[in-house]
C-alpha positions in Angstrom: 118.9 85.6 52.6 118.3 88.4 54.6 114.7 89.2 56.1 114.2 92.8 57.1 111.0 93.8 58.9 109.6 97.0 59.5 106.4 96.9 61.7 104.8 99.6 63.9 106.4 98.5 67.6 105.3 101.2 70.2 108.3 100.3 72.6 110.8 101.0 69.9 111.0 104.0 67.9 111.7 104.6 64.3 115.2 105.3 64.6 116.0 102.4 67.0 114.2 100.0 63.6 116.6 101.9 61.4 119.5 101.7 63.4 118.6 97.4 63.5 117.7 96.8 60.3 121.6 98.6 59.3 123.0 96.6 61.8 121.7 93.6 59.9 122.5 94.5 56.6 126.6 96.2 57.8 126.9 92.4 59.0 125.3 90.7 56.5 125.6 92.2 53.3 128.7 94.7 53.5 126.4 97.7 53.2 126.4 100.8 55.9 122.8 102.9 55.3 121.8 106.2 56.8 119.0 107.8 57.0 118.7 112.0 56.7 115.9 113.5 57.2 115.3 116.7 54.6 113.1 119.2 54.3 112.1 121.5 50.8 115.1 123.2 50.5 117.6 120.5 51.0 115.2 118.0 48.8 117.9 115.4 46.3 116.5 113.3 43.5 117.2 110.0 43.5 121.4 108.6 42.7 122.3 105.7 41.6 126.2 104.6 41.0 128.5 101.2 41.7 129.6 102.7 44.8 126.1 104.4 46.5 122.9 104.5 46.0 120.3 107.7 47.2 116.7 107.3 47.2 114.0 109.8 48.4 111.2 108.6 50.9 108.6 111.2 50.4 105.0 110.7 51.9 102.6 113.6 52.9 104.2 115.1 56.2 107.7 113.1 55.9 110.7 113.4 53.6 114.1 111.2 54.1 116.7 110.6 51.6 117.5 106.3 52.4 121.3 106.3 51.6 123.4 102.7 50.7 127.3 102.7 50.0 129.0 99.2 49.6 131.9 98.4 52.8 134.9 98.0 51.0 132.9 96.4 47.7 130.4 98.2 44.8 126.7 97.8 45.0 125.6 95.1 42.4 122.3 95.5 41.0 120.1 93.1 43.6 122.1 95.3 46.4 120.3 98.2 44.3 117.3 96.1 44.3 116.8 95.5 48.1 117.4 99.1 49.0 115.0 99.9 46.5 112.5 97.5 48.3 113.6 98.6 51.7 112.7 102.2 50.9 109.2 101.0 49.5 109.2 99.0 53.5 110.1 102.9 54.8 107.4 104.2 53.0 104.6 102.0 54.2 106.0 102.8 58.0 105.9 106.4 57.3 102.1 106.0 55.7 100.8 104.1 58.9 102.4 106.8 61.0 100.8 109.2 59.6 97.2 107.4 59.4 98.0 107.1 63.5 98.6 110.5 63.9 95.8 111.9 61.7 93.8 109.6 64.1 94.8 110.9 67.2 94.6 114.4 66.2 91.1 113.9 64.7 89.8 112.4 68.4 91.7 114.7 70.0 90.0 118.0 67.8 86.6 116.8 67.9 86.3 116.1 71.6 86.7 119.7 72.2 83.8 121.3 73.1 85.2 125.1 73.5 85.7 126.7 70.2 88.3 128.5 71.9 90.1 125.4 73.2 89.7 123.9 70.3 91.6 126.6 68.3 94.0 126.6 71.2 95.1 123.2 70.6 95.1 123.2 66.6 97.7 125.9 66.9 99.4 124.4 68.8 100.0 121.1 67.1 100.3 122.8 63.8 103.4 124.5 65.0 105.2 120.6 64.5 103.8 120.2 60.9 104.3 124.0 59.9 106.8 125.5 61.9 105.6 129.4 62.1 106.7 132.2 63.7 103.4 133.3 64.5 99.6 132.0 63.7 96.1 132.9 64.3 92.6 131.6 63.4 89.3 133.2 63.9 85.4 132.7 62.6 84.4 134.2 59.5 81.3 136.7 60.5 79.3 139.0 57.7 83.3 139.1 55.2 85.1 139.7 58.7 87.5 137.8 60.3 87.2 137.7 63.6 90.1 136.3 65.1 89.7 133.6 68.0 92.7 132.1 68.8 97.1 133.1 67.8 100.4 132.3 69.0 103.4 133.7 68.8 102.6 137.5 68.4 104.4 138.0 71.9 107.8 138.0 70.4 107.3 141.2 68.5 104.6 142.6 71.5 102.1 142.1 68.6 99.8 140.0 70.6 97.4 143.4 72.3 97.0 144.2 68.7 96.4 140.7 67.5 93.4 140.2 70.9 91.4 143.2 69.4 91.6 142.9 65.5 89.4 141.9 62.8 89.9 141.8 59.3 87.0 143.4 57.6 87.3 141.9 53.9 86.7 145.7 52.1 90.1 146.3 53.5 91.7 143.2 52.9 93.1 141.7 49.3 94.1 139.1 50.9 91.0 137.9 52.7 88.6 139.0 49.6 91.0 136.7 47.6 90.5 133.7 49.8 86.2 134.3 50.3 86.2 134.4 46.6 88.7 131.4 45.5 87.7 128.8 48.7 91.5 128.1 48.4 94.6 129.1 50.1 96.6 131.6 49.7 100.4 131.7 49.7 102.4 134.8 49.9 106.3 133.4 50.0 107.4 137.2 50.3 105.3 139.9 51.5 107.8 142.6 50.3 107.1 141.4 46.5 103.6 140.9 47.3 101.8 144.5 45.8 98.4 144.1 47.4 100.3 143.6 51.0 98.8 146.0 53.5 101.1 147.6 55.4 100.3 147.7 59.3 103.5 149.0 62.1 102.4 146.0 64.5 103.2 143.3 61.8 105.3 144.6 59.6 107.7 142.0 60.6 105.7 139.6 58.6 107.6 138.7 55.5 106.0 135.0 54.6 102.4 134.7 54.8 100.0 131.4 54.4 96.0 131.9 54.8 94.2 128.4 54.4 90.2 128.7 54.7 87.8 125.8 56.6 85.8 124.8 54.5 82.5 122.9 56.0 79.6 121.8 53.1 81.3 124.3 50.7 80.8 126.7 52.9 84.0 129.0 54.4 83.5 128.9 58.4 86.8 130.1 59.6 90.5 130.9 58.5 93.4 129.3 59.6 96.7 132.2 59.2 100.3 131.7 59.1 103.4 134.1 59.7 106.7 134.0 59.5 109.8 136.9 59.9 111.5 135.4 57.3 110.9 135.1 53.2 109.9 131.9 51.8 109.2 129.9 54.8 105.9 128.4 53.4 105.5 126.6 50.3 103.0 124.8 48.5 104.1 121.2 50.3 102.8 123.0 53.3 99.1 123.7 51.5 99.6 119.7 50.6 100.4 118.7 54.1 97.0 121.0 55.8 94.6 119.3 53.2 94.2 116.3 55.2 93.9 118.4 58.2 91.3 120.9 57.3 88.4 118.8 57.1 89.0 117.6 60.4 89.1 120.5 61.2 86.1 121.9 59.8 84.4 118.7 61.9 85.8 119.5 65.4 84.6 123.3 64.5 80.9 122.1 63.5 81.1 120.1 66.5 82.6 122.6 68.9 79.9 124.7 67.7 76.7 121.9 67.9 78.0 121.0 71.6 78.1 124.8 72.6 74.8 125.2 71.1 73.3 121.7 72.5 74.7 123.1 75.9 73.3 126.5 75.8 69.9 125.0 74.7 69.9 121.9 77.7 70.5 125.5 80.4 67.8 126.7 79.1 65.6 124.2 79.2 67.2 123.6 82.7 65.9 127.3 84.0 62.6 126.5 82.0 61.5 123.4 83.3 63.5 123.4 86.6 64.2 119.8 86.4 66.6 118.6 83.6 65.1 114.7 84.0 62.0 115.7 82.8 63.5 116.8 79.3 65.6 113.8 78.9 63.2 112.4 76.0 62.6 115.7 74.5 66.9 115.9 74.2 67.1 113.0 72.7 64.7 112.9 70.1 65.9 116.5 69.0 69.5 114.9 68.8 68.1 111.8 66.9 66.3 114.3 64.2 69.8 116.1 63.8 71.4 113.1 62.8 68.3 112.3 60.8 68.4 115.7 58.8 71.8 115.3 57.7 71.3 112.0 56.6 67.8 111.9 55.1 68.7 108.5 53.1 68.7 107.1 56.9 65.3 108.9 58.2 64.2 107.5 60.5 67.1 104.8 61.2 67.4 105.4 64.6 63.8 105.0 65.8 63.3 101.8 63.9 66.3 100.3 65.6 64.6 101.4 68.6 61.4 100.0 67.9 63.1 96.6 67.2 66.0 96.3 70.0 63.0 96.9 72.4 61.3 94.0 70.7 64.4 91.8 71.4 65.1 93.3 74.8 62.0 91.8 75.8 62.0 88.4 73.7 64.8 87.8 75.8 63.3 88.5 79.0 65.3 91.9 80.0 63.8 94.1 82.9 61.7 97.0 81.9 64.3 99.4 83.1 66.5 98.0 80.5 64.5 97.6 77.9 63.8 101.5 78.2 67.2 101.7 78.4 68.1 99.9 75.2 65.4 102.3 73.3 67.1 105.5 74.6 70.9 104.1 73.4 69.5 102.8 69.9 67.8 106.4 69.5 71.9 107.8 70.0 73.4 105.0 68.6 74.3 107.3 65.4 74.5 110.7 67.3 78.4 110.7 66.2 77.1 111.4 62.2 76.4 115.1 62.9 79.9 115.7 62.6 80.4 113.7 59.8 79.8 116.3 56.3 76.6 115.4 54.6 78.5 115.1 51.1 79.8 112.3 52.6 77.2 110.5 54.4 74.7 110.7 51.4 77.5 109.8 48.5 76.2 108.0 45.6 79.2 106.0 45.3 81.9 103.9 47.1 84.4 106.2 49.9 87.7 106.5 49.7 89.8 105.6 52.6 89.8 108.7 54.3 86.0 109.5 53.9 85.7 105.6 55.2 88.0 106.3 58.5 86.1 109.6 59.3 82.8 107.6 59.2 84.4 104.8 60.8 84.9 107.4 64.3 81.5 108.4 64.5 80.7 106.0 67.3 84.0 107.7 69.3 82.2 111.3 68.5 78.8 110.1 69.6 80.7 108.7 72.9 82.7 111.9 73.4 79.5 113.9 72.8 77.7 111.8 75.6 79.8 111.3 77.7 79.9 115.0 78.8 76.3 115.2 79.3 75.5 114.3 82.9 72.1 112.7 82.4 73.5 110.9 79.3 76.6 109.8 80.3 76.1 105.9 80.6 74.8 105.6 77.4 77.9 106.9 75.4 80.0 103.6 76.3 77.0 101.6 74.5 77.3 104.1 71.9 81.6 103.7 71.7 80.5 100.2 71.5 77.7 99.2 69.0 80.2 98.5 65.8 82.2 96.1 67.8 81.5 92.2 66.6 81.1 88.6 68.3 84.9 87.6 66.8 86.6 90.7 67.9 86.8 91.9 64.4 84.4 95.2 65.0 86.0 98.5 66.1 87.0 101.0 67.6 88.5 98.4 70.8 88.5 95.2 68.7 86.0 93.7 71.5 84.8 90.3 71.5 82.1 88.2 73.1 80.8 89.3 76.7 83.4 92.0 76.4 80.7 93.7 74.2 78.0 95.4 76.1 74.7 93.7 76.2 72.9 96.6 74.7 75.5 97.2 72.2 75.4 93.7 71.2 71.2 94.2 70.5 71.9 97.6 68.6 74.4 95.8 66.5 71.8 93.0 65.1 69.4 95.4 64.8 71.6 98.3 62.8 72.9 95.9 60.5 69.8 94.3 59.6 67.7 97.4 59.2 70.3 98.9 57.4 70.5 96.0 55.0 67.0 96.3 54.3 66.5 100.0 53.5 67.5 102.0 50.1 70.9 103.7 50.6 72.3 106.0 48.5 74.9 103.6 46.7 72.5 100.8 46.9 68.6 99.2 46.6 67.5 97.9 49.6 68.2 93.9 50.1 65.1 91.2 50.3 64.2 90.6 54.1 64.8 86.5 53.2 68.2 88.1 52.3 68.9 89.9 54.9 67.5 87.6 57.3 70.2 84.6 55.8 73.0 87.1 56.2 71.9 87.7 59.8 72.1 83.9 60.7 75.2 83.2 58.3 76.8 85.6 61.2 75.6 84.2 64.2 78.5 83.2 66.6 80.8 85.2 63.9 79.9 88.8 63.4 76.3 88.7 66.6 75.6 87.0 69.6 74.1 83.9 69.1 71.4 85.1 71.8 70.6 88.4 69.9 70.2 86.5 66.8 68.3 83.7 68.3 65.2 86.8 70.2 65.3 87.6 66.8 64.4 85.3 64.9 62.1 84.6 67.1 60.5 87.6 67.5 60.3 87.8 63.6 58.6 84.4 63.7 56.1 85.3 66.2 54.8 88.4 64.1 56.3 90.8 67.1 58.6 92.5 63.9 56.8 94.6 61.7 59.4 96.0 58.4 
């Protein structure tokens, strides 16, 4: 029996596992495998026969054609069968991959906080997903496009044109097409293309892709795509920006909150002279934020407060902690204003990639902070306060005293008044309920110290729900 095993190894790379696992099978089984790596236009369906067998591997941004031919013997059909299997194996290395690098690109966007560096950046990684000749992206102001950010104008000296342009949409088919759809456009060849308008600094243009951001059904920006050469884009490249552009659309809304956050803290700085004295004004404006795109949670925030200062104190912590505590509970959800309101108030279960971009809302809220000087050391509590007792919370998997104390409060706290207020997909739960659930996870999910000022504090009347 031969056991082939395909796991995400950071020291080796995928084709040092493909090169092992053929080793294994050429010495094993008699069969030699390769594995090429296609694109749209050199795409093969899948082949069968005695003597080889071809089978696509096709996930969102990869394609590879798997390949098995028999050493000096025919494939039989459980030869046909493991090949089969060890594509589906592939596949599911390919799918993690891609949930890695939709990860990293998602922190990576959203801790921008220069619209400008932030469209920077996106260009530049797109260029590996959607090779283009050139690409631009710019705000969408009163139907004009005002572009931002491009690359790759230099090569036909188009870029002095491209730094001054807009795109009014009176003038442009193209743009009034997109406003008026909310959905790309794709223009494989611009020559064919009758409502093409004709301008000397890019006429070299000859494949054209226009994809709009789309934040709360509302179009914010345009992402643009060129090529000098016909049929470059295609509709797999629309497929492959669709997980993209809502992260996207985040880091943009976030961009533009920081900028604004930032521009409001100066003035506040010049207005009051001394930026301490507005530190509780800053974070109750960022705590109603959160709170107005989330009414179902109003006033979430505050009653964690309320109670983590209740514990803070059953359990004998110094004032300045305590006050401490109340200003980290009051942020502890500041990462949700990036997170679209359709999905925050959704009547119904999320699907996985609505549950990972709610998931990173305590690494937003910690990027946020951590740029704000008089904020700063409460982001790490913030990065922290989904991490459990047992290691099994995230983002860092952190267990026991690895856990910040404060985080370790805010997690009791969070939990339990979220179980006992109405949520969109659910009633609220009895307190006896939530108050079992609470102590069924003590030395599991909370510190058993938490749990126990708790309870306590609930006993002795010092709780009010």
């Amino acid at each position: 029996m031969v056991n082939v095993n395909i796991e995400n190894n950071e020291k080796e790379s995928f084709e040092d596992i493909v090169k092992s696992i053929s080793k294994i099978l050429k010495r094993n089984l008699k069969i030699h495998i390769s594995l090429e790596k296609l694109n749209r236009l050199t795409y093969k369906e899948e082949v069968i026969s005695n003597k080889k067998i071809s089978i696509p591997i096709k996930t969102t941004y990869f394609s590879f054609m798997l390949t098995g031919v028999g050493i000096e013997r025919d494939l039989n059909n459980k030869d046909i069968e493991f090949l089969k299997i060890l594509a589906l194996l592939i596949k599911g290395y390919l799918e993690k991959e891609e949930a890695k690098i939709l990860k990293d690109l998602t922190l990576s966007f959203i801790s921008k906080r220069n619209i400008n560096e932030l469209f920077k950046e996106i260009l530049e990684k797109l260029e590996k997903i959607i090779p283009y000749t050139s690409a631009s992206i710019g705000l969408l102001e009163d139907d004009t496009l005002k572009y931002l950010s491009f690359r790759g104008y230099e090569k036909y000296k188009a870029d002095k044109f491209m730094s001054s342009f807009n795109m009014r949409r009176e003038d442009f088919y193209t743009l009034d097409t997109v406003l008026k759809t909310k959905k790309p456009l794709l223009i494989e060849d611009t020559k064919d293309y009758p409502f093409w308008v004709y301008i000397p600094e890019t006429a070299w243009i000859r494949s054209f892709l226009m994809i709009p951001i789309i934040y709360e059904g509302e179009i914010t920006g345009i992402i643009s795509f060129d090529s000098d050469k016909a049929y470059t884009f295609s509709k797999e490249d629309i497929e492959k920006m669709s997980s993209f552009i809502p992260i996207f659309a985040l880091s943009l809304e976030n961009a533009k909150l920081y900028e604004s956050l930032k521009r409001e803290l100066e003035e506040k700085v010049i207005i009051e002279k001394r930026l301490k004295s507005s530190l509780y004004q800053v974070i109750k404006i960022a705590s109603d934020l959160v709170e107005i795109k989330d009414p179902y949670t109003a006033g979430h925030q505050k009653k964690v407060a309320r109670i983590s200062v209740v514990i803070g104190r059953e359990m004998g912590l110094p004032q300045e902690k305590v006050r401490y505590i109340a200003i980290c509970a009051l942020l502890h959800d500041i990462g949700k204003i990036a997170i679209p309101s359709e999905i925050l108030n959704k009547p119904s279960a999320l699907n996985p990639l609505e549950r990972r971009l709610v998931n990173i809302h305590s690494e937003i809220g910690y990027n946020i902070l951590k740029k704000i000087n008089i904020l700063g050391e409460v982001a790490p509590v913030i990065y922290q306060h989904h991490e459990r007792w047992d290691g099994s919370g995230y983002p860092l998997g952190l267990k026991d005293d690895e856990i910040l104390l404060e985080a370790r409060i805010i997690a009791v706290v969070d939990v339990f008044e979220a179980m006992t207020s109405h949520r969109p997909y659910r009633p609220a739960l009895p307190l006896e309920s939530a108050i079992k659930e609470i102590l069924d996870k003590k030395g599991i999910l909370y510190d058993p110290l938490v749990v126990d000022a708790f309870i306590q504090a609930l006993k002795n009347g010092k709780i009010r729900i």
